[in-house]
C-alpha positions as a Markdown table, in Angstrom:
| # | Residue | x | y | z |
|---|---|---|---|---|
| 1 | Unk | -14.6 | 13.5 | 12.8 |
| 2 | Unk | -12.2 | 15.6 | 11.3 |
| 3 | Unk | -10.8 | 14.8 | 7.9 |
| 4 | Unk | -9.1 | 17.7 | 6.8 |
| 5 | Unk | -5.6 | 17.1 | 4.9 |
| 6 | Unk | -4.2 | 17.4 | 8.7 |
| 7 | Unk | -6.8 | 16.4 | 10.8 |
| 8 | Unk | -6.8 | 12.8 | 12.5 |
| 9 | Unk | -9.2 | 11.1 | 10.6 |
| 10 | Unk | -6.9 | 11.9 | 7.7 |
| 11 | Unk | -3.7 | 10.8 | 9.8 |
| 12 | Unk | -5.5 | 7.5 | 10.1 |
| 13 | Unk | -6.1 | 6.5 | 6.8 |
| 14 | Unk | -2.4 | 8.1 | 6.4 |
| 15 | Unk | -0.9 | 5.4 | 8.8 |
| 16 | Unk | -2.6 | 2.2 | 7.7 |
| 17 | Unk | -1.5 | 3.7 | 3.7 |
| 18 | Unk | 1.8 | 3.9 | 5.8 |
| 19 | Unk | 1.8 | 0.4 | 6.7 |
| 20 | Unk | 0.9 | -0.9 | 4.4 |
| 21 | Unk | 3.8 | 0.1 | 2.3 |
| 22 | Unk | 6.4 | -0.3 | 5.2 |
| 23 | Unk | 5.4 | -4.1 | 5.1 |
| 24 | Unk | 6.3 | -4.4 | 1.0 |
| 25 | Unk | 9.1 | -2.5 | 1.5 |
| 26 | Unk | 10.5 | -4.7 | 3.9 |
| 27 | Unk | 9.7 | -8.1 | 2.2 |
| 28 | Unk | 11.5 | -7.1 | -0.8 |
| 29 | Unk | 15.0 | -6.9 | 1.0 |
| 30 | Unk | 13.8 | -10.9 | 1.0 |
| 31 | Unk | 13.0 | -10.6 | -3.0 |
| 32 | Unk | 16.0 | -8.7 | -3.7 |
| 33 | Unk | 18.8 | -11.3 | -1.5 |
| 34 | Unk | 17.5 | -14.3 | -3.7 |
| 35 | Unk | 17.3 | -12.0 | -6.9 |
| 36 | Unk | 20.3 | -10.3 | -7.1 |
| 37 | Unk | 22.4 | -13.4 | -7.2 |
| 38 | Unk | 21.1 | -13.8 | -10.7 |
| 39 | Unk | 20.9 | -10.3 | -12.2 |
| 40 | Unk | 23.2 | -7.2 | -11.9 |
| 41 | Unk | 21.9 | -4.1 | -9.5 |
| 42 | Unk | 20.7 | -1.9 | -12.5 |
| 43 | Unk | 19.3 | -5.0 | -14.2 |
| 44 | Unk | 16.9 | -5.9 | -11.2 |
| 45 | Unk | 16.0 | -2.5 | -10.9 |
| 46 | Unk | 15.1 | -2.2 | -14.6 |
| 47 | Unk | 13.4 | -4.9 | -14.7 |
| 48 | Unk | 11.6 | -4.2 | -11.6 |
| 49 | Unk | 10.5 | -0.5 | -12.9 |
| 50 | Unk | 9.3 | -2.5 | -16.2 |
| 51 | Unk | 6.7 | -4.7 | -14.7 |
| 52 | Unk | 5.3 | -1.6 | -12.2 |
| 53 | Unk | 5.6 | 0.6 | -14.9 |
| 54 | Unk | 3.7 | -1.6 | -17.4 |
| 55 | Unk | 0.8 | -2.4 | -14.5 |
| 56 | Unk | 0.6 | 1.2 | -13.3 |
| 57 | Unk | 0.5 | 2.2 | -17.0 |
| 58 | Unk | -2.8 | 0.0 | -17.5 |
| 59 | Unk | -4.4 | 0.8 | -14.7 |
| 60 | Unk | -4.0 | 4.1 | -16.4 |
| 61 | Unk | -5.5 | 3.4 | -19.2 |
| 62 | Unk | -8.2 | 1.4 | -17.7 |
| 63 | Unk | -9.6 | 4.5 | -15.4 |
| 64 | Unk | -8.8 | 7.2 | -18.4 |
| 65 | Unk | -6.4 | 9.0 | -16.4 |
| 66 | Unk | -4.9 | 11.9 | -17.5 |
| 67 | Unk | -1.1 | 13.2 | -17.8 |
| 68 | Unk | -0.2 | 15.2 | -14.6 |
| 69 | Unk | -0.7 | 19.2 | -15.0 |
| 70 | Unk | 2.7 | 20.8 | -15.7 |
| 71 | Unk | 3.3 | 22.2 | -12.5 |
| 72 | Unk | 3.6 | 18.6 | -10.5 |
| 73 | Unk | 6.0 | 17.6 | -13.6 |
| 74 | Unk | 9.3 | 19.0 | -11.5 |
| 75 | Unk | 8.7 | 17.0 | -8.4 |
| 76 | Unk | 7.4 | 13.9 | -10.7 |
| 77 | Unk | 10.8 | 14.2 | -12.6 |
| 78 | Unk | 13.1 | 14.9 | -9.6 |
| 79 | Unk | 11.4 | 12.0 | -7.3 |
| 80 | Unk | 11.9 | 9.8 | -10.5 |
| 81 | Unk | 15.5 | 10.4 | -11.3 |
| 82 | Unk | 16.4 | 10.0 | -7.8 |
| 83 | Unk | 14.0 | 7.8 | -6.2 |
| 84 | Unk | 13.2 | 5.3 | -9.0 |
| 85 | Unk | 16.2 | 5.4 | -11.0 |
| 86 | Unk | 19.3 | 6.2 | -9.1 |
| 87 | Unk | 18.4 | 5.0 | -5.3 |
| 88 | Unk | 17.1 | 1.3 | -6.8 |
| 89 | Unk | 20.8 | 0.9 | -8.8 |
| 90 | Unk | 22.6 | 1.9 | -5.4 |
| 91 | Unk | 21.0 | 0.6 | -3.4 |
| 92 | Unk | 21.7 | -2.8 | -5.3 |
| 93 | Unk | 25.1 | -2.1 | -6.0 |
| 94 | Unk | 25.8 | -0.7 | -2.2 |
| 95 | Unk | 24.8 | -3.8 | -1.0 |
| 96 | Unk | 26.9 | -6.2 | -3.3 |
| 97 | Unk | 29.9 | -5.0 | -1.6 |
| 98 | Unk | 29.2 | -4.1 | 2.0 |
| 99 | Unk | 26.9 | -6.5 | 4.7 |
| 100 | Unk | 23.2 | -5.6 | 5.1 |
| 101 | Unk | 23.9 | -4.3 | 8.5 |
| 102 | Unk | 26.2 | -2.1 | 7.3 |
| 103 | Unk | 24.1 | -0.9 | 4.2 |
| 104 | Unk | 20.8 | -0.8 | 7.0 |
| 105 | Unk | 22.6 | 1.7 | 8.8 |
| 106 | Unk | 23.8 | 4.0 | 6.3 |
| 107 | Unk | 20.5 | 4.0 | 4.4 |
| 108 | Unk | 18.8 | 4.8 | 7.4 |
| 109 | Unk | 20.2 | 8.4 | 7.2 |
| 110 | Unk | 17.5 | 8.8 | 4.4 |
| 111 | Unk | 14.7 | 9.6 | 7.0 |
| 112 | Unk | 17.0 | 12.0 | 8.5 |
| 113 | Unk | 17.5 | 14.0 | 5.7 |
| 114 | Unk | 13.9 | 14.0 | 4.9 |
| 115 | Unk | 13.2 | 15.5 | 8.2 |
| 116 | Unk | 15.7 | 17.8 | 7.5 |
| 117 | Unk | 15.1 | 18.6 | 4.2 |
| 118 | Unk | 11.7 | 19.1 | 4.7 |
| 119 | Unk | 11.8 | 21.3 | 7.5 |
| 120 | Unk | 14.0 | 23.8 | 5.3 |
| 121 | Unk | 13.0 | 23.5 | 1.9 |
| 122 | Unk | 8.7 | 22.6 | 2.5 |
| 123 | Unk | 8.6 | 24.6 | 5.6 |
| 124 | Unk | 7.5 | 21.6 | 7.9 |
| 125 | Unk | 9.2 | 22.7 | 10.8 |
| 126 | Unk | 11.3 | 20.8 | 13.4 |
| 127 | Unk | 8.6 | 19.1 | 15.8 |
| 128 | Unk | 10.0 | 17.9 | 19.0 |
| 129 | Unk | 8.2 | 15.2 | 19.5 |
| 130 | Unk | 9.3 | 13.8 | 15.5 |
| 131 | Unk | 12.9 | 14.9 | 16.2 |
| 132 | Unk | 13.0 | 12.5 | 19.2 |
| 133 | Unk | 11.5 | 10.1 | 17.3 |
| 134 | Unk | 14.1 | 9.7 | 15.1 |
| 135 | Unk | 16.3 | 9.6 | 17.2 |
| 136 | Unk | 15.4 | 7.0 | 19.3 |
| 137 | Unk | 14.6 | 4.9 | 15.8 |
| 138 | Unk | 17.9 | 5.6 | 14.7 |
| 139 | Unk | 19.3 | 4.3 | 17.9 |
| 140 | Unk | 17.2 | 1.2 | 17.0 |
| 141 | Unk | 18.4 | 0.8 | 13.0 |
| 142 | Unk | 22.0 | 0.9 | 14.3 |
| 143 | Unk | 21.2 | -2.0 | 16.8 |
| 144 | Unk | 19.8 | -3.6 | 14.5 |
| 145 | Unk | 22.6 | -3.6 | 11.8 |
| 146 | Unk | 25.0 | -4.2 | 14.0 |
| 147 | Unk | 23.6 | -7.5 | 15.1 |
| 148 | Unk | 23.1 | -8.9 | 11.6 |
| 149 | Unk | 26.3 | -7.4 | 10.4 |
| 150 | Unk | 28.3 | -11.0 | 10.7 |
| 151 | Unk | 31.7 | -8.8 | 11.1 |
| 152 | Unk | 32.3 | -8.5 | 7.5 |
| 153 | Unk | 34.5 | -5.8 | 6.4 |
| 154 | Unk | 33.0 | -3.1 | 4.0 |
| 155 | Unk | 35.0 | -2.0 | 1.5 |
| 156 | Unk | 34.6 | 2.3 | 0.6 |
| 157 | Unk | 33.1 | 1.7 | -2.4 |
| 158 | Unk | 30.0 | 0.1 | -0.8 |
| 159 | Unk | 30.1 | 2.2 | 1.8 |
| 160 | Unk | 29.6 | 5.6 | -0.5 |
| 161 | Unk | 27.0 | 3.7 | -3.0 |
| 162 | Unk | 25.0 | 3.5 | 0.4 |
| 163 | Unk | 25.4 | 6.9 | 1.3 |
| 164 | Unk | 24.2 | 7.8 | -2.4 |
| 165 | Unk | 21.1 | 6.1 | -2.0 |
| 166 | Unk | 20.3 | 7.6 | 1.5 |
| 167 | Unk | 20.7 | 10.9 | -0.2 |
| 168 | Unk | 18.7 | 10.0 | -3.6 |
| 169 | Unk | 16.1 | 8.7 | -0.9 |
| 170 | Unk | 16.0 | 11.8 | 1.0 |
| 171 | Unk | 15.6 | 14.0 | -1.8 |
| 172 | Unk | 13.5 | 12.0 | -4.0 |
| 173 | Unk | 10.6 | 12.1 | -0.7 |
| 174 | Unk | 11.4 | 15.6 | -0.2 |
| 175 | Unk | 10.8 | 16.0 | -4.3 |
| 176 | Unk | 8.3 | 14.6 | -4.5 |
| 177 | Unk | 6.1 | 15.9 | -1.6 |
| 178 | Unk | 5.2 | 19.0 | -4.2 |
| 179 | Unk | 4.3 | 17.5 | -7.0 |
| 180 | Unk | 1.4 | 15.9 | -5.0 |
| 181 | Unk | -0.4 | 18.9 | -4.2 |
| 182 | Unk | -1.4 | 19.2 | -7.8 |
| 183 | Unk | -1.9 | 15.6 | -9.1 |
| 184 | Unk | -3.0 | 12.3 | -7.4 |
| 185 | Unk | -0.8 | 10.1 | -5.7 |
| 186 | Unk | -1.5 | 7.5 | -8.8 |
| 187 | Unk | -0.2 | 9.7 | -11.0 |
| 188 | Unk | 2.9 | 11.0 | -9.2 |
| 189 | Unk | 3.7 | 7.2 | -8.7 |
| 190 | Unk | 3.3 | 6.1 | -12.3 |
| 191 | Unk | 4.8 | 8.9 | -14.2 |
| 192 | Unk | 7.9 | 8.9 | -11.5 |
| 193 | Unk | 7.8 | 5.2 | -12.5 |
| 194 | Unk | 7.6 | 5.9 | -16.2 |
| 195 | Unk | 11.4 | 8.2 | -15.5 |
| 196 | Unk | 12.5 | 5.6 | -13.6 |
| 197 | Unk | 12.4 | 3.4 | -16.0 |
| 198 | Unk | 13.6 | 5.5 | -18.8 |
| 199 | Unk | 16.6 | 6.4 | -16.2 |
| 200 | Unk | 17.7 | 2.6 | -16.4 |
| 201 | Unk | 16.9 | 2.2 | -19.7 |
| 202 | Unk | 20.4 | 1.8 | -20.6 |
| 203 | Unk | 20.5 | -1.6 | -18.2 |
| 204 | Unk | 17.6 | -3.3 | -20.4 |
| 205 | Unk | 20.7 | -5.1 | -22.8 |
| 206 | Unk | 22.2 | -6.4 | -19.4 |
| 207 | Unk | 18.6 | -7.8 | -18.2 |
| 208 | Unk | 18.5 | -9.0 | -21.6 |
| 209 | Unk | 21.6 | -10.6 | -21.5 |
| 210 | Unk | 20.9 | -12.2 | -18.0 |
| 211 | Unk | 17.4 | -13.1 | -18.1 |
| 212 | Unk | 17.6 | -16.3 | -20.0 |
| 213 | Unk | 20.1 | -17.9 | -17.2 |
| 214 | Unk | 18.0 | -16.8 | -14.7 |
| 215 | Unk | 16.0 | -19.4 | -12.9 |
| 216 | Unk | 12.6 | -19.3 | -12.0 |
| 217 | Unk | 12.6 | -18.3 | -8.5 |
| 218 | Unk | 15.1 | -15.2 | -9.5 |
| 219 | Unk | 12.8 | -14.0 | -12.5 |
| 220 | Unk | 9.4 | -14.3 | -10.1 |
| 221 | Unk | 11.5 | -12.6 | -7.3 |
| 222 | Unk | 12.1 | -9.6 | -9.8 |
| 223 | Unk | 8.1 | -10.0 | -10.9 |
| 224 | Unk | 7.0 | -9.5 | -7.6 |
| 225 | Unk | 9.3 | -6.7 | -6.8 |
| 226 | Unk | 7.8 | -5.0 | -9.7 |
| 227 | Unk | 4.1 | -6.0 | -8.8 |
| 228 | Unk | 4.0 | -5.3 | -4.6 |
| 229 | Unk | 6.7 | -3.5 | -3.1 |
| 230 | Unk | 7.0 | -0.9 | -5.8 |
| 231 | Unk | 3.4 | -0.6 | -8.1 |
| 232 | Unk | 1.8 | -1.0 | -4.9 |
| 233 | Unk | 3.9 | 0.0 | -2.7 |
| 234 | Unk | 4.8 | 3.6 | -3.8 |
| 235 | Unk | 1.6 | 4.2 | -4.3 |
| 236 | Unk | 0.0 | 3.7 | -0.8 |
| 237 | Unk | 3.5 | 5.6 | 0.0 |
| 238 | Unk | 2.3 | 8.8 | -2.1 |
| 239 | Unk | -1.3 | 8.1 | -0.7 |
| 240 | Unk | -0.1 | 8.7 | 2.6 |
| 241 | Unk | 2.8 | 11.5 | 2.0 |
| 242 | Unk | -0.2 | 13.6 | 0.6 |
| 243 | Unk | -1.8 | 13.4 | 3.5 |
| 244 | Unk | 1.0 | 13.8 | 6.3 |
| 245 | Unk | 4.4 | 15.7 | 6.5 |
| 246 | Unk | 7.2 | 14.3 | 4.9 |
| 247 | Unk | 8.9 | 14.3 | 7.8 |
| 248 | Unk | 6.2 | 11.9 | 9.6 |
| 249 | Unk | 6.6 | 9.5 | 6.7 |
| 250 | Unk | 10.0 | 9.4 | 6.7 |
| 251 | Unk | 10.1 | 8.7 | 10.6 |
| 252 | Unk | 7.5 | 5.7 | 9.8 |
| 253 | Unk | 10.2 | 3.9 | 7.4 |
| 254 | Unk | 12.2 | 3.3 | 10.4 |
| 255 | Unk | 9.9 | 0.4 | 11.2 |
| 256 | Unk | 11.2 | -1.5 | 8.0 |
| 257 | Unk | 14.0 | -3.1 | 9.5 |
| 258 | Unk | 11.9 | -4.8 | 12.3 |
| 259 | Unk | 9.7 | -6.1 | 9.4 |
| 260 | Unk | 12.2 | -7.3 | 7.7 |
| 261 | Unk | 13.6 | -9.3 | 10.5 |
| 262 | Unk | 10.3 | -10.6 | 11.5 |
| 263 | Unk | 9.7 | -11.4 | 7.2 |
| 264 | Unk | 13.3 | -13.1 | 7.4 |
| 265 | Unk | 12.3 | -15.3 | 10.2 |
| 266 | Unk | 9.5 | -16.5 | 9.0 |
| 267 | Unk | 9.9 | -16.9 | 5.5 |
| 268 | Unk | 13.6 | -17.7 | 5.7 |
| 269 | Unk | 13.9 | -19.6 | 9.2 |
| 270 | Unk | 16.5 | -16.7 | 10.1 |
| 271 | Unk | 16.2 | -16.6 | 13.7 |
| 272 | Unk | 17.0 | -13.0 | 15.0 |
| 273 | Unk | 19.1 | -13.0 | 18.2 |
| 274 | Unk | 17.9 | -11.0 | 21.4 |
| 275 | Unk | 20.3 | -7.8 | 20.2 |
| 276 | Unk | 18.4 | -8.2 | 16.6 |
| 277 | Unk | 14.4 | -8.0 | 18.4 |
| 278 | Unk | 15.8 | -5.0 | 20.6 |
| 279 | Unk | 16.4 | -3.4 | 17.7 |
| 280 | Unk | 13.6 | -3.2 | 16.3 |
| 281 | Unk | 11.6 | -2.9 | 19.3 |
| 282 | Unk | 13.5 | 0.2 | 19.3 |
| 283 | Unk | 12.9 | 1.3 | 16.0 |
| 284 | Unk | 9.0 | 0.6 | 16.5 |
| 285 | Unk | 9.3 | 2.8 | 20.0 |
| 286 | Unk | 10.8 | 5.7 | 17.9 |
| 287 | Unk | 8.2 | 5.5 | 15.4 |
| 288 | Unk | 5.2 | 5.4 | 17.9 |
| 289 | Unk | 7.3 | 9.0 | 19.5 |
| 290 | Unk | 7.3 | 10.3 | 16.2 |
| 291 | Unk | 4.5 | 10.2 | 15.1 |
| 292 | Unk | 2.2 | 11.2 | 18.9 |
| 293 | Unk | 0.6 | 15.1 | 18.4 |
| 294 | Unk | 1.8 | 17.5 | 21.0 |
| 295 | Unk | -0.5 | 18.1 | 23.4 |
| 296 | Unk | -1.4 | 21.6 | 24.2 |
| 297 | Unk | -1.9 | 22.8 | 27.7 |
């Protein structure tokens, strides 16, 4: 078996890293619907790099793990401004003021750029097969958004905040892509947690402030946020980016909003209509397409 850095053996163990993070991702846009009617967007997303960065910091501790060598700190502090900090503020803010379909689609450019990105700046390359890919899962995302939609009207201000986090996305993968050929994938994700953190450190008085008239649900909601879809869930992400192109990873993400539909219906009775399971049928087809080797002859 081959399991060189990109032989399929290491592809494998790539993917299931892959899916595993593709599943978190997509049950916190469940967390973050019933959170964010309690807290402000840079108050969950403080309070949500807290808890991971507290966890990963332990873990830390626990294996005696040391500080990243100085030349992974530029990606680390790139992927944590953008990534950690800014994307998790926009992201909640974007979505305040336009619908989730809306937001879905214009976040969904982030893969996009990553390919792009990628193929210029890490020298990745433009493989057909991934190109495709994308664009038959992009197909898909915008099917999907504009079936859960519900005709609202978005104002501009959403619709940039979006657009911001698509491009802190983009570039915070792109980042951070670097940084892991010099330090482990724990490490990238806890020390680009640690900036995260310190990023929305001026949102702590806010969480403060809000926390107390929280309930229950909306304070666990942020816990678990913390816990699974970021601690966890970044990691398994950096686990697999050091083993594949960025642009392969990025082409995998596609397959959250199918999740999430399939999350929502279960866990929230939201039944998706026949336009909505296209969707991500398509998005899933896109991300099969992407991610098939080309076969030499």
């Amino acid at each position: 078996m081959d399991n060189s850095p990109d032989g399929p053996g290491a592809d494998r163990r790539a993917l299931i890293a892959a899916a595993v993070t593709v599943v978190l991702w997509a049950s916190a846009f469940v967390s973050i619907r019933s959170a964010a009617a309690h807290f402000g967007p840079g108050a969950l997303a403080f309070g949500r790099l807290l808890t991971a960065a507290l966890v990963l910091g332990l873990v830390l501790l626990v294996k005696r793990v040391p500080p990243p060598p100085k030349r992974a700190w530029p990606g680390i502090l790139a992927s944590g401004v953008l990534w950690f900090g800014l994307y998790m503020v926009t992201l909640n803010w974007g979505e305040q003021l336009v619908d989730a379909g809306t937001a879905a689609m214009i976040v969904n450019i982030g893969p996009i750029l990553i390919a792009l990105l990628s193929g210029w700046l890490l020298k990745e390359g433009f493989p057909p097969m991934l190109l495709a890919g994308m664009a038959v899962s992009f197909a898909g995302a915008v099917v999907v958004g504009l079936s859960t939609s519900g005709g609202g009207s978005a104002s501009l201000g959403g619709v940039l905040l979006c657009l911001l986090a698509a491009l802190t996305y983009g570039a915070g993968v792109v980042s951070q892509k670097p940084a892991l050929r010099y330090a482990s994938p724990l490490q990238v994700t806890t020390y680009g947690c640690f900036v995260g953190t310190a990023v929305t450190l001026p949102f702590a008085w806010q969480l403060v402030d809000q926390l107390p008239g929280a309930p229950l649900a909306a304070t666990l909601n942020m816990v678990y946020l913390g816990l699974f879809p970021t601690a966890l869930a970044f990691t398994t992400w950096s686990y697999a980016l050091s083993r594949t192109t960025a642009g392969k990873m990025g082409a995998t993400t596609y397959a959250v909003p199918a999740v999430v539909v399939l999350i929502a219906w279960i866990a929230l009775d939201e039944i998706p209509t026949g336009m909505t399971l296209l969707g991500g049928a398509i998005c899933l087809a896109g991300v099969a397409v992407s991610r098939k080797r080309r076969v030499a002859v």
